[in-house]
N, CA and C atoms as an extended XYZ file, in Angstrom:
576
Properties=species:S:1:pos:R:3:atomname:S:1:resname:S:1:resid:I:1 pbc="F F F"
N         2.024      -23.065       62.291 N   UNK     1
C         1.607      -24.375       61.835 CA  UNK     1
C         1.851      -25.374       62.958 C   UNK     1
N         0.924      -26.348       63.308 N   UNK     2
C         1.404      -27.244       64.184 CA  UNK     2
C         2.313      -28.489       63.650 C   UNK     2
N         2.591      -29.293       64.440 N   UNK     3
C         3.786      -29.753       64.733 CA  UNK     3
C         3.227      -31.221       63.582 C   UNK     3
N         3.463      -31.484       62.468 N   UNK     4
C         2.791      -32.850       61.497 CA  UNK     4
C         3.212      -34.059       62.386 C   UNK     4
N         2.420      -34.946       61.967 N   UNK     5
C         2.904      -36.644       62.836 CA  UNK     5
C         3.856      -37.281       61.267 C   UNK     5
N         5.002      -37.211       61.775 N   UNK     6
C         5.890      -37.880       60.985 CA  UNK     6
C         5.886      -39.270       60.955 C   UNK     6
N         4.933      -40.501       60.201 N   UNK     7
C         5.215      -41.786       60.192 CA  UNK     7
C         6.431      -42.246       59.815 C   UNK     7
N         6.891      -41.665       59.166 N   UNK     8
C         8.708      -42.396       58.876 CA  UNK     8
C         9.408      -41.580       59.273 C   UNK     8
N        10.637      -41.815       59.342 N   UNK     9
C        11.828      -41.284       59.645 CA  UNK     9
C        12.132      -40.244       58.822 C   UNK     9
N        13.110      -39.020       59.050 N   UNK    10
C        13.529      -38.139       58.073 CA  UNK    10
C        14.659      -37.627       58.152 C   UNK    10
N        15.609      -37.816       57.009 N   UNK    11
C        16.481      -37.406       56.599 CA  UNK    11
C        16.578      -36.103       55.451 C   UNK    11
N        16.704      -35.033       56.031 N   UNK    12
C        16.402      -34.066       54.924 CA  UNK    12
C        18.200      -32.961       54.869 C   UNK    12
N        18.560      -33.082       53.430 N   UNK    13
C        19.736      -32.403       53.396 CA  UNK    13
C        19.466      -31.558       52.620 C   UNK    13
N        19.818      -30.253       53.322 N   UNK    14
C        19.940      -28.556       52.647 CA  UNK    14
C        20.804      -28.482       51.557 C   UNK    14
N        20.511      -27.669       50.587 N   UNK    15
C        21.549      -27.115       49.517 CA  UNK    15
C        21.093      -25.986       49.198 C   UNK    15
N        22.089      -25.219       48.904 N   UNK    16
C        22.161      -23.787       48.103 CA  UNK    16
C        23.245      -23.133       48.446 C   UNK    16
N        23.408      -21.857       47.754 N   UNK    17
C        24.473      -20.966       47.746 CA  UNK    17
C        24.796      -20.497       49.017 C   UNK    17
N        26.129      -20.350       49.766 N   UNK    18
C        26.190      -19.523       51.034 CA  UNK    18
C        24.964      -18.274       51.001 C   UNK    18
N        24.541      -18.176       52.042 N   UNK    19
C        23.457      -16.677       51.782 CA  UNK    19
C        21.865      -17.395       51.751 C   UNK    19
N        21.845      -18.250       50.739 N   UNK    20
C        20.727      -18.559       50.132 CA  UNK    20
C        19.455      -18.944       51.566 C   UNK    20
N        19.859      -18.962       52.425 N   UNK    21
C        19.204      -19.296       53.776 CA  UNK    21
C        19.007      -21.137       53.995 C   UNK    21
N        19.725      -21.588       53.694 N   UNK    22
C        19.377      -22.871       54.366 CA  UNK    22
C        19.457      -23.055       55.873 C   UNK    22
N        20.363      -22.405       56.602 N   UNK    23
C        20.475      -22.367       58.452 CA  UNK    23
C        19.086      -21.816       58.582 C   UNK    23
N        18.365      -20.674       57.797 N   UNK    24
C        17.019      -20.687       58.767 CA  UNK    24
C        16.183      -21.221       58.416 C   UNK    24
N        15.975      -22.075       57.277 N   UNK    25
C        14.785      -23.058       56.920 CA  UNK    25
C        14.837      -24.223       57.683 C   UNK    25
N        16.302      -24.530       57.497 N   UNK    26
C        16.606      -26.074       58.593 CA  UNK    26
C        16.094      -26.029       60.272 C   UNK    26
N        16.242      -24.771       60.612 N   UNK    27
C        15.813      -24.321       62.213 CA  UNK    27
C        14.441      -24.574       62.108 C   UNK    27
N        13.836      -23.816       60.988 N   UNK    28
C        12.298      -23.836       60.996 CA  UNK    28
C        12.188      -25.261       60.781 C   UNK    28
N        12.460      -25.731       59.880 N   UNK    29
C        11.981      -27.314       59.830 CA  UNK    29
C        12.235      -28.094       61.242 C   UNK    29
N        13.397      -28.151       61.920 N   UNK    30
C        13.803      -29.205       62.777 CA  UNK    30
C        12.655      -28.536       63.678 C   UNK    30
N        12.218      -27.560       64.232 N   UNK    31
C        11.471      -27.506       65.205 CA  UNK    31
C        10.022      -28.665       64.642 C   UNK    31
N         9.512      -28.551       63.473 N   UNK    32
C         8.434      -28.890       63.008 CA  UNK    32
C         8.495      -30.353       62.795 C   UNK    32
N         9.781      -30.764       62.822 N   UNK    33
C         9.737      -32.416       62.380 CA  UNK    33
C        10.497      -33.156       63.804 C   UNK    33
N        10.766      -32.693       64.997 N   UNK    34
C        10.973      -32.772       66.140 CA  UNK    34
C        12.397      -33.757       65.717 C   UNK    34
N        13.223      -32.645       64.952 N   UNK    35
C        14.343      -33.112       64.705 CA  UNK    35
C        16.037      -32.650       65.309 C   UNK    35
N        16.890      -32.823       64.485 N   UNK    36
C        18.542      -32.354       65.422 CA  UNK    36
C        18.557      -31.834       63.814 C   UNK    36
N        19.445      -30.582       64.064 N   UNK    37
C        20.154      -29.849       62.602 CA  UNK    37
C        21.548      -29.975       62.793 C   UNK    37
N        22.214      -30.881       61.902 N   UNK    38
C        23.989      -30.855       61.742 CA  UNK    38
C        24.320      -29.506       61.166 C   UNK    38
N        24.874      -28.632       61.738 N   UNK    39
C        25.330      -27.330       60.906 CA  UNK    39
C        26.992      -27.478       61.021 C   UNK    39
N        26.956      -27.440       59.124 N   UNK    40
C        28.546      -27.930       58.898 CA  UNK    40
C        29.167      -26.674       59.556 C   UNK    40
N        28.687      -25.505       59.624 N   UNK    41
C        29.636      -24.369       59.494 CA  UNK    41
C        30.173      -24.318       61.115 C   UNK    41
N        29.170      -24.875       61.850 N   UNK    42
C        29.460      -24.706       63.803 CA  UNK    42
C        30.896      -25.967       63.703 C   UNK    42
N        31.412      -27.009       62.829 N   UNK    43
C        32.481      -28.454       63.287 CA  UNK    43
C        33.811      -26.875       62.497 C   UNK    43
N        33.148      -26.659       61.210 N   UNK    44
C        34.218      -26.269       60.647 CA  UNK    44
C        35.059      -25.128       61.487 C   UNK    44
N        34.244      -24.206       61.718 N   UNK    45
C        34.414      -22.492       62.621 CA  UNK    45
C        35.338      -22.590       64.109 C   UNK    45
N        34.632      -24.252       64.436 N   UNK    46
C        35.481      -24.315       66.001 CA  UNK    46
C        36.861      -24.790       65.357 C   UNK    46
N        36.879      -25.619       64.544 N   UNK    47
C        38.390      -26.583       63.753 CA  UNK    47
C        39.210      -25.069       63.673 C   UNK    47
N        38.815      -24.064       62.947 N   UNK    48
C        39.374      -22.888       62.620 CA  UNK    48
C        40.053      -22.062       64.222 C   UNK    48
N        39.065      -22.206       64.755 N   UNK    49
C        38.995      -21.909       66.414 CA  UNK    49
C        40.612      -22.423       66.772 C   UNK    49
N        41.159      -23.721       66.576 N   UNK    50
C        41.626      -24.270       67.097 CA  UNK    50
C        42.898      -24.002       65.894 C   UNK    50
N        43.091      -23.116       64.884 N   UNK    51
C        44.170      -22.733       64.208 CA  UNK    51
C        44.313      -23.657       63.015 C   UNK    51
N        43.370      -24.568       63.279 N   UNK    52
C        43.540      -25.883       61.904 CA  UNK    52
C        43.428      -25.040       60.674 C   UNK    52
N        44.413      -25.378       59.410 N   UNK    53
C        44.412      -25.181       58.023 CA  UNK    53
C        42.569      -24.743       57.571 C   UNK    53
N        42.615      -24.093       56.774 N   UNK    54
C        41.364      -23.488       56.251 CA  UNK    54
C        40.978      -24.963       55.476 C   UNK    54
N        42.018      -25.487       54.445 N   UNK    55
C        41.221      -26.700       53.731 CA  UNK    55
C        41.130      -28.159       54.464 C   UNK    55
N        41.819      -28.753       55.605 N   UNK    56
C        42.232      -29.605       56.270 CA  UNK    56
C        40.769      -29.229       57.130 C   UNK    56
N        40.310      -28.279       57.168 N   UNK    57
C        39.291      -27.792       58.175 CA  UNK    57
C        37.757      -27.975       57.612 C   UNK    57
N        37.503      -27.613       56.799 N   UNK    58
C        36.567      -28.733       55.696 CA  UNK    58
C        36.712      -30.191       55.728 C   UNK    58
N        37.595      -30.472       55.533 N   UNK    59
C        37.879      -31.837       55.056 CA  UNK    59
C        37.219      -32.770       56.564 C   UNK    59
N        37.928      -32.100       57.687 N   UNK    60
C        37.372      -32.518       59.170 CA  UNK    60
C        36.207      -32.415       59.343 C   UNK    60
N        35.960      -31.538       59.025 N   UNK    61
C        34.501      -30.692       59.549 CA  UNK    61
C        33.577      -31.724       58.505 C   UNK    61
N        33.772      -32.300       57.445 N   UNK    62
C        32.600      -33.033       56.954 CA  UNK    62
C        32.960      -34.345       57.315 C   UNK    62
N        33.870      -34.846       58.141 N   UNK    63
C        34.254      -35.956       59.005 CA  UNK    63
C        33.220      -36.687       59.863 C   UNK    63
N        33.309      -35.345       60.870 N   UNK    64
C        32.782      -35.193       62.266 CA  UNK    64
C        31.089      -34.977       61.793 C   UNK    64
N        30.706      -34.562       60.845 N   UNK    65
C        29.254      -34.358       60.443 CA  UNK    65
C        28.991      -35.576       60.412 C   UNK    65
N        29.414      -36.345       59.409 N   UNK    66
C        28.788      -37.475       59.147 CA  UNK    66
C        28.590      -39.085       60.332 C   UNK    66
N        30.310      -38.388       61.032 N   UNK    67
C        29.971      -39.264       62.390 CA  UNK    67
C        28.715      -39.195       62.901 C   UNK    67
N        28.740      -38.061       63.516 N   UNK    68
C        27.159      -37.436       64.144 CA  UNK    68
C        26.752      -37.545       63.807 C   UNK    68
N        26.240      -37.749       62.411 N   UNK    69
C        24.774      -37.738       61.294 CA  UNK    69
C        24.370      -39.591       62.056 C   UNK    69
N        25.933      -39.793       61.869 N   UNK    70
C        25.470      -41.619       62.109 CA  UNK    70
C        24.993      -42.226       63.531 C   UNK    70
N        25.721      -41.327       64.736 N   UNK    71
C        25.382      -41.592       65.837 CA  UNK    71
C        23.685      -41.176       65.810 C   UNK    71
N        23.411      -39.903       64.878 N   UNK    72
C        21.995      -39.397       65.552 CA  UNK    72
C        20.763      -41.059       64.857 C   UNK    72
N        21.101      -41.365       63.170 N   UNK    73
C        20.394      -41.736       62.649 CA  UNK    73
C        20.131      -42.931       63.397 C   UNK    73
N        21.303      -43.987       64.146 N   UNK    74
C        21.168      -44.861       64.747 CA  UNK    74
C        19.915      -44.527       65.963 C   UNK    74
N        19.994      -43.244       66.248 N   UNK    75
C        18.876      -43.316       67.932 CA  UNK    75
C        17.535      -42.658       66.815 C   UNK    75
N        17.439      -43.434       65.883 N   UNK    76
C        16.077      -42.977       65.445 CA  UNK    76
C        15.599      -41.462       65.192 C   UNK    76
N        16.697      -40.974       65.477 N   UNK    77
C        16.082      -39.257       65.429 CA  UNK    77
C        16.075      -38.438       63.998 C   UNK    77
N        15.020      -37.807       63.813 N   UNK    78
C        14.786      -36.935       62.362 CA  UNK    78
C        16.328      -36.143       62.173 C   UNK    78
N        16.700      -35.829       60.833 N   UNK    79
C        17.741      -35.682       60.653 CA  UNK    79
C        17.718      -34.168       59.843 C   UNK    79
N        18.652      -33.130       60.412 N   UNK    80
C        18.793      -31.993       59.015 CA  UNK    80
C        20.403      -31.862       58.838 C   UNK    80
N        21.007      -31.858       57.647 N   UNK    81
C        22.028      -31.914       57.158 CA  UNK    81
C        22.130      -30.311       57.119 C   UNK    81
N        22.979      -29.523       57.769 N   UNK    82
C        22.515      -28.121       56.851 CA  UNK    82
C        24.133      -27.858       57.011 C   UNK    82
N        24.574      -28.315       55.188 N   UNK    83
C        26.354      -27.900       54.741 CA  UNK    83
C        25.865      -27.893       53.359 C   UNK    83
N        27.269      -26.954       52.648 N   UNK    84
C        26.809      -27.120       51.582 CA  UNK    84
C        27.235      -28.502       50.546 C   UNK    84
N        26.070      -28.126       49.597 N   UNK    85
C        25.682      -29.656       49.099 CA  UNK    85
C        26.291      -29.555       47.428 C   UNK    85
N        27.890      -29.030       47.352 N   UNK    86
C        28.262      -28.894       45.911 CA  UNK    86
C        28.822      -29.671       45.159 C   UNK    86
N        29.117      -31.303       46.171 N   UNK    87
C        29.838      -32.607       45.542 CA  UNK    87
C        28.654      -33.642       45.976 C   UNK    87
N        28.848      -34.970       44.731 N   UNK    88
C        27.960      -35.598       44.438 CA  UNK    88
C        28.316      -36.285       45.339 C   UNK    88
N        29.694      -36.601       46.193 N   UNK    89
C        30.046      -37.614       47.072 CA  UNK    89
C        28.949      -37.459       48.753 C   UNK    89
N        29.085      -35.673       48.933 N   UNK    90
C        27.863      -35.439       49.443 CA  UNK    90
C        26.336      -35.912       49.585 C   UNK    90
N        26.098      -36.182       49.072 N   UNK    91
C        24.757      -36.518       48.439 CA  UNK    91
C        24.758      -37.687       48.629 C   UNK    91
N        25.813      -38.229       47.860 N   UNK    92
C        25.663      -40.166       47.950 CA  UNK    92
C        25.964      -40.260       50.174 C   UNK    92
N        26.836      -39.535       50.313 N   UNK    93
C        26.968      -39.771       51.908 CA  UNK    93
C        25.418      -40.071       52.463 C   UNK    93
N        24.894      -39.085       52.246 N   UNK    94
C        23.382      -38.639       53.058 CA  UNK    94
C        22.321      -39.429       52.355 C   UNK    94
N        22.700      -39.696       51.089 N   UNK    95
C        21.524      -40.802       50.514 CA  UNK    95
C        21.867      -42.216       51.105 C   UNK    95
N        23.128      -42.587       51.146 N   UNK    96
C        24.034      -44.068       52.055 CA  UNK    96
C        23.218      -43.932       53.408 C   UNK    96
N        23.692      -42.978       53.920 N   UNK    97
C        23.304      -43.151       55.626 CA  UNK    97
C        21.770      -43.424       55.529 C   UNK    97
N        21.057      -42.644       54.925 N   UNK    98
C        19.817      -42.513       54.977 CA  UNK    98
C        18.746      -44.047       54.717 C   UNK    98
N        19.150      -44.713       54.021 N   UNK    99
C        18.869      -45.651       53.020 CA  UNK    99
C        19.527      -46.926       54.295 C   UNK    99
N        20.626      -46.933       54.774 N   UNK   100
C        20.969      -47.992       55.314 CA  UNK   100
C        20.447      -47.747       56.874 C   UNK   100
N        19.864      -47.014       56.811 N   UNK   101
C        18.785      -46.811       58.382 CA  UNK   101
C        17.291      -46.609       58.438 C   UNK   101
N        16.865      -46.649       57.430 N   UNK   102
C        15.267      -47.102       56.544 CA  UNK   102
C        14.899      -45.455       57.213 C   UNK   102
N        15.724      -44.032       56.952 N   UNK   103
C        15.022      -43.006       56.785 CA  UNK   103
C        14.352      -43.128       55.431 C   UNK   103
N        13.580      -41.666       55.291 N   UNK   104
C        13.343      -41.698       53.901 CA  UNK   104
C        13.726      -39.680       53.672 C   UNK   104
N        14.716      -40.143       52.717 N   UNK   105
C        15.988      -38.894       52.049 CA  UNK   105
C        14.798      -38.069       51.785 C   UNK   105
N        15.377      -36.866       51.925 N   UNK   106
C        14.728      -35.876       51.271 CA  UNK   106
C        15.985      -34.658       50.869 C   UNK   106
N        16.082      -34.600       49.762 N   UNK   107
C        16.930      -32.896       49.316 CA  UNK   107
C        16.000      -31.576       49.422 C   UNK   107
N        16.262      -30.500       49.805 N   UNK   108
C        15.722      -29.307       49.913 CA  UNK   108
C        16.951      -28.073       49.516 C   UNK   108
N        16.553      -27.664       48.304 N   UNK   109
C        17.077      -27.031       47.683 CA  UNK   109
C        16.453      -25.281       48.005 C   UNK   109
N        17.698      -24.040       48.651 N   UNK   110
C        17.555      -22.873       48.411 CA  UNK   110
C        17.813      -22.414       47.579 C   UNK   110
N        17.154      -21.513       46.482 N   UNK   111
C        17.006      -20.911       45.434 CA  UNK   111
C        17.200      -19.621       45.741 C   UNK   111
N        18.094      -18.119       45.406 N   UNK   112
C        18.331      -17.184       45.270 CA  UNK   112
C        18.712      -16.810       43.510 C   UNK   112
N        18.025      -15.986       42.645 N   UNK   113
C        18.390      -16.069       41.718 CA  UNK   113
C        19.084      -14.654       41.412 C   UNK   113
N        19.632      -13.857       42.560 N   UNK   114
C        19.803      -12.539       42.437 CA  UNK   114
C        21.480      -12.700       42.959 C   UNK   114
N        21.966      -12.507       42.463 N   UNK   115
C        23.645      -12.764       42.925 CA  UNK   115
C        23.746      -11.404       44.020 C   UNK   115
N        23.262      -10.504       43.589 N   UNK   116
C        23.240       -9.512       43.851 CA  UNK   116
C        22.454       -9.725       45.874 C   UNK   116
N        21.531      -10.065       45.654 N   UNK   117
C        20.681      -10.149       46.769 CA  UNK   117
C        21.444      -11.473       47.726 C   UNK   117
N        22.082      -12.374       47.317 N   UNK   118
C        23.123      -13.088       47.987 CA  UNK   118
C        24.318      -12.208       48.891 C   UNK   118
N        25.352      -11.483       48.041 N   UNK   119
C        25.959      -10.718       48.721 CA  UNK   119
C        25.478       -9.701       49.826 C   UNK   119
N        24.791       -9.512       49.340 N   UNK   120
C        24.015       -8.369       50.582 CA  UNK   120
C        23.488       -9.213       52.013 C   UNK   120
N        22.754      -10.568       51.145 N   UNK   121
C        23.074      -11.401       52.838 CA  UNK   121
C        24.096      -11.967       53.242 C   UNK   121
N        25.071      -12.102       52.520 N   UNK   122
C        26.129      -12.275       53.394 CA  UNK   122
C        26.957      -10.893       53.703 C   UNK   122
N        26.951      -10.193       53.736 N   UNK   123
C        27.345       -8.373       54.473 CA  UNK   123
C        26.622       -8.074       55.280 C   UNK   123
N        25.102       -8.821       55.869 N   UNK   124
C        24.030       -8.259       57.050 CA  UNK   124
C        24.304       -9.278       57.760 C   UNK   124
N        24.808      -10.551       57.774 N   UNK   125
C        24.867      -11.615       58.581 CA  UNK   125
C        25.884      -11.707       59.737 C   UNK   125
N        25.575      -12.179       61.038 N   UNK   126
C        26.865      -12.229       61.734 CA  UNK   126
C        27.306      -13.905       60.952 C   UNK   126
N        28.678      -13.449       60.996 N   UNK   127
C        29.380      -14.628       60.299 CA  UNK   127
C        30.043      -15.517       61.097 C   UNK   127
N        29.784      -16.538       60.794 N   UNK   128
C        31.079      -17.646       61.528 CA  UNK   128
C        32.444      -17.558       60.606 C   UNK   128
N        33.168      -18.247       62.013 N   UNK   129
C        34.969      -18.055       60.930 CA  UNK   129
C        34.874      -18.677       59.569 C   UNK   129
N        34.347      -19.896       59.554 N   UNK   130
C        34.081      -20.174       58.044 CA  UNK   130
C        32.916      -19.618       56.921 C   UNK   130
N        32.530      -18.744       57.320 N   UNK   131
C        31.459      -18.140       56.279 CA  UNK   131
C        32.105      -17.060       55.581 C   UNK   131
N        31.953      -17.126       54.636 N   UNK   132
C        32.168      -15.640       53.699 CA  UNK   132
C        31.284      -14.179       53.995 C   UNK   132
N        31.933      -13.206       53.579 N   UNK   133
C        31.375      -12.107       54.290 CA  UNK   133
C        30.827      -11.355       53.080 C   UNK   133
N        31.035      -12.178       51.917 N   UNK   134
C        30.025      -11.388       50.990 CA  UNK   134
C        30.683      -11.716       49.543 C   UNK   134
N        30.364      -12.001       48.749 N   UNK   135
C        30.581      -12.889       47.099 CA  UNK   135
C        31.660      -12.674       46.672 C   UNK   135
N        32.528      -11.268       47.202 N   UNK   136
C        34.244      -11.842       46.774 CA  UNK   136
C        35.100      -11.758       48.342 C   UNK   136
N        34.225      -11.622       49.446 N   UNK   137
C        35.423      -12.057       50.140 CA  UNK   137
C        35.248      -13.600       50.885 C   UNK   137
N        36.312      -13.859       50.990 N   UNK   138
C        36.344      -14.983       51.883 CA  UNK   138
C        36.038      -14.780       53.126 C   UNK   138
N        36.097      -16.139       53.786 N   UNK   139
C        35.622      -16.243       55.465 CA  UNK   139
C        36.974      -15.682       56.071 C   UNK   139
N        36.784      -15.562       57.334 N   UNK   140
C        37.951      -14.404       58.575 CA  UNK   140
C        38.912      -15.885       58.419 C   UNK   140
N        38.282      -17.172       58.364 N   UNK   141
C        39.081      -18.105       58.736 CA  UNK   141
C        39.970      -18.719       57.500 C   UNK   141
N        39.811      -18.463       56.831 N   UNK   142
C        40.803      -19.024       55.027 CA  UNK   142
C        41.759      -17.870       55.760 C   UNK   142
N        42.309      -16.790       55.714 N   UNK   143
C        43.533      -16.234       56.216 CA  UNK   143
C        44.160      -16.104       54.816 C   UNK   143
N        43.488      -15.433       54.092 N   UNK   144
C        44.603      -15.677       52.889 CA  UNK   144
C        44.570      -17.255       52.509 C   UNK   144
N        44.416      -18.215       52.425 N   UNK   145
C        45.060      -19.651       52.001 CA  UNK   145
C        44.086      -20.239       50.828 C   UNK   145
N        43.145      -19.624       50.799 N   UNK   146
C        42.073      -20.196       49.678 CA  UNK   146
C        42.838      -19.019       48.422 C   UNK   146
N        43.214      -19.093       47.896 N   UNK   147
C        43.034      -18.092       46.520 CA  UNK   147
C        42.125      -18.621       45.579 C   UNK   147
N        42.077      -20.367       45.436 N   UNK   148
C        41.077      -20.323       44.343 CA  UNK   148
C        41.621      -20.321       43.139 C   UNK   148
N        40.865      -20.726       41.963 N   UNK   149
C        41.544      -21.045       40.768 CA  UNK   149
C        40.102      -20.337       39.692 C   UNK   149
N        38.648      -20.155       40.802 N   UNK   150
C        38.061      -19.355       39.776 CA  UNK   150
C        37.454      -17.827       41.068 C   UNK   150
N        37.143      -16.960       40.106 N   UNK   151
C        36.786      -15.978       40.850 CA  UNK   151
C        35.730      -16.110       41.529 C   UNK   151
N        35.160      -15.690       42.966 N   UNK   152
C        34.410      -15.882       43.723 CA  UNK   152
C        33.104      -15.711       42.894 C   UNK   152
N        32.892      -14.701       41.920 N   UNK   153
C        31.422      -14.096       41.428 CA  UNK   153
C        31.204      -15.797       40.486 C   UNK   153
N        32.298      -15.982       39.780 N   UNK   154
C        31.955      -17.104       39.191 CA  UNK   154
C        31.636      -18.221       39.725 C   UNK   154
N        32.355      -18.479       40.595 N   UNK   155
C        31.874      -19.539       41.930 CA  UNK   155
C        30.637      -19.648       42.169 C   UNK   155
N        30.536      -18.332       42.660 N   UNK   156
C        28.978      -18.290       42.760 CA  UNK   156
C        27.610      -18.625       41.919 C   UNK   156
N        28.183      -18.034       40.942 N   UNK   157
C        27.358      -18.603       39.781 CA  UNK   157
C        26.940      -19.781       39.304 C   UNK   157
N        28.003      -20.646       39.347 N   UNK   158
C        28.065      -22.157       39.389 CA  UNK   158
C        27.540      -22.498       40.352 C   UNK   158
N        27.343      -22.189       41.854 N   UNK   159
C        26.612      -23.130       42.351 CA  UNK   159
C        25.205      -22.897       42.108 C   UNK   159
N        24.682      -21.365       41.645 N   UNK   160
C        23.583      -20.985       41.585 CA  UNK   160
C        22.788      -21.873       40.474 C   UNK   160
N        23.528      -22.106       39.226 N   UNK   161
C        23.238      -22.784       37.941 CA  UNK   161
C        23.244      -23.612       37.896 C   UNK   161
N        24.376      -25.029       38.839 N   UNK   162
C        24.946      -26.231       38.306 CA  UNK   162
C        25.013      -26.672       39.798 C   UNK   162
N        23.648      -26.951       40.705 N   UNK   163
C        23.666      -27.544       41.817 CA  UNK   163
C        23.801      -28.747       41.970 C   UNK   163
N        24.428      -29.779       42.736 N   UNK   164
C        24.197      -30.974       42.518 CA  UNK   164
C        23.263      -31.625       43.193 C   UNK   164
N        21.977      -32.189       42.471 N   UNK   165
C        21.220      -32.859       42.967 CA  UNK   165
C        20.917      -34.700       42.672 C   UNK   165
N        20.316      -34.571       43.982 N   UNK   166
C        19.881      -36.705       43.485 CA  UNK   166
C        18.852      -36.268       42.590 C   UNK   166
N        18.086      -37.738       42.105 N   UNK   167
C        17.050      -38.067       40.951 CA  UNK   167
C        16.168      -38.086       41.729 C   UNK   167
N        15.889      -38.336       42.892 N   UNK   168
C        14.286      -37.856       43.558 CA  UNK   168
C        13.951      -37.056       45.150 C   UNK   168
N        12.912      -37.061       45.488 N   UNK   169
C        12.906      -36.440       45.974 CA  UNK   169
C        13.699      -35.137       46.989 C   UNK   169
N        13.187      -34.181       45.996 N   UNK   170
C        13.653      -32.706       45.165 CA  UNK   170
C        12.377      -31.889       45.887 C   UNK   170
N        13.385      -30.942       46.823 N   UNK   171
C        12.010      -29.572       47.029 CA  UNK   171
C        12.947      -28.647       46.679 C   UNK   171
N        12.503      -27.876       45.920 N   UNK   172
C        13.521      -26.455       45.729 CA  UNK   172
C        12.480      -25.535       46.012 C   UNK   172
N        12.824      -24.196       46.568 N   UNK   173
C        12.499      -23.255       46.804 CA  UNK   173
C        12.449      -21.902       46.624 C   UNK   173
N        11.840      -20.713       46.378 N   UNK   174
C        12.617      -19.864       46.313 CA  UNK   174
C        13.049      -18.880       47.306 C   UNK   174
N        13.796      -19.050       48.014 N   UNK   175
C        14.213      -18.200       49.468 CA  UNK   175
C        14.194      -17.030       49.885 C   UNK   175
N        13.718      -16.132       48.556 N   UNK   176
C        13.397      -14.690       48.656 CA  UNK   176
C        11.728      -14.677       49.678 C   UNK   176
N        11.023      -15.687       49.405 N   UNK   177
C         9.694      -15.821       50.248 CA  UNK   177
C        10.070      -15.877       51.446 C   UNK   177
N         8.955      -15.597       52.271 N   UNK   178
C         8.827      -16.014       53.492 CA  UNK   178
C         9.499      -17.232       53.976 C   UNK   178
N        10.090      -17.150       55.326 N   UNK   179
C        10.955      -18.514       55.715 CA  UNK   179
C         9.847      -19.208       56.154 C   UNK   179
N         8.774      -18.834       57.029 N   UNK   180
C         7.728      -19.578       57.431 CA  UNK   180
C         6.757      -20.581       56.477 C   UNK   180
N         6.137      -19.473       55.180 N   UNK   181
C         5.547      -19.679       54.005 CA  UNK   181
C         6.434      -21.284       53.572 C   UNK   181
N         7.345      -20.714       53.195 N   UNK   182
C         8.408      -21.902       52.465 CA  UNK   182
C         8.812      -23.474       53.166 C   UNK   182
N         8.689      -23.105       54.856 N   UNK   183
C         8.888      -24.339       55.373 CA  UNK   183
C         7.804      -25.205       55.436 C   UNK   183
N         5.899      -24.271       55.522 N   UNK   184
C         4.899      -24.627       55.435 CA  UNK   184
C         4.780      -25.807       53.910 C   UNK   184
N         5.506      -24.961       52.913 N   UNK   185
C         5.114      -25.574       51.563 CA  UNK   185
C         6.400      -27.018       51.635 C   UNK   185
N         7.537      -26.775       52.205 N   UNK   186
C         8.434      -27.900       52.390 CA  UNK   186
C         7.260      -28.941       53.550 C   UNK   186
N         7.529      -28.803       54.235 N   UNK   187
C         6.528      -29.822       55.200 CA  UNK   187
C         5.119      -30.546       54.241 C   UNK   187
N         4.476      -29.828       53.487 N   UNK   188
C         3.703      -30.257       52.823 CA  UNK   188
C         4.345      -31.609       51.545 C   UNK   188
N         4.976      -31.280       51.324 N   UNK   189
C         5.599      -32.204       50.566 CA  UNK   189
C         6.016      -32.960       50.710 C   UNK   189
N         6.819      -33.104       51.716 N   UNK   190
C         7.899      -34.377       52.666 CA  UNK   190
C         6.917      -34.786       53.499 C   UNK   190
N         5.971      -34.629       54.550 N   UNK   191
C         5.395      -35.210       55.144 CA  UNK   191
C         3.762      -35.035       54.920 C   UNK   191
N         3.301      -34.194       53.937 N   UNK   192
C         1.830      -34.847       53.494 CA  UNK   192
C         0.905      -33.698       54.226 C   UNK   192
């Protein structure tokens, strides 16, 4: 597909389940919207790098995103959020930034409805220290320190069922398709 003429600005933030592929839709998109991709998992993985606490390491890692989100939005540049999107404070972040720099927000939602077919991409994937290696284990970088208060399968489930989204503009997908197919039908929507 060639490259669309983007008249406005774009702010587009990924959601879905670890697995669900948002890192390769966001790649495909940023090439197509001649944009920068924030990937939470590259601030968090180096923080880990550097021996920081598994939860202190999140907490940073969506710090330093949003700095950057702000340095990029200020130089006018198209925007991809790609962390996951399971708190509403999230959302309001990227709808704030977005809104007070006259982008125009967009959510893009990955859809996997196979729990089953999740784990298996996360067991074929090379992983960063913060990624999970498959629906009950944790990332190399938690070290033991996450135990958690619900079981990973259930975790999972919840984000699969009970995503948090804004009230408009909404692309969900289903990520078992083609990554190409899917970014074609995302681009169609967000930019026309």
């Amino acid at each position: 597909m060639s490259t669309p003429q983007t008249p406005h600005k774009l702010f587009i933030q990924m959601s879905g389940a670890p697995g669900a592929g948002k890192s390769t839709l966001a790649r495909l998109l940023r090439r197509s919207i001649s944009g920068v991709v924030i990937d939470h998992d590259v601030f968090r993985s180096t923080l880990l790098e550097f021996n920081t606490p598994f939860d202190q390491a999140a907490k940073q890692a969506y710090k330093l995103q949003w700095k950057l989100a702000q340095d990029i939005v200020k130089q006018g540049i198209n925007i991809i959020i790609d962390s996951p999107c399971n708190f509403q404070e999230v959302l309001d972040q990227g709808s704030a930034l977005s809104k007070d720099h006259g982008y125009v927000y967009w959510y893009v939602e990955c859809k996997v409805e196979s729990i089953d077919l999740l784990d298996q991409r996360l067991r074929t994937r090379e992983p960063m220290a913060s990624q999970r290696t498959g629906i009950d284990r944790h990332p190399t970088g938690a070290n033991g320190a996450r135990a958690g208060d619900q079981e990973s399968r259930a975790l999972f489930e919840k984000w699969m069922k009970t995503p948090c989204r804004p009230e408009d503009n909404i692309v969900i997908v289903n990520s078992t398709d083609d990554p190409v197919v899917l970014r074609d039908r995302i681009l169609k929507q967000i930019v026309g």
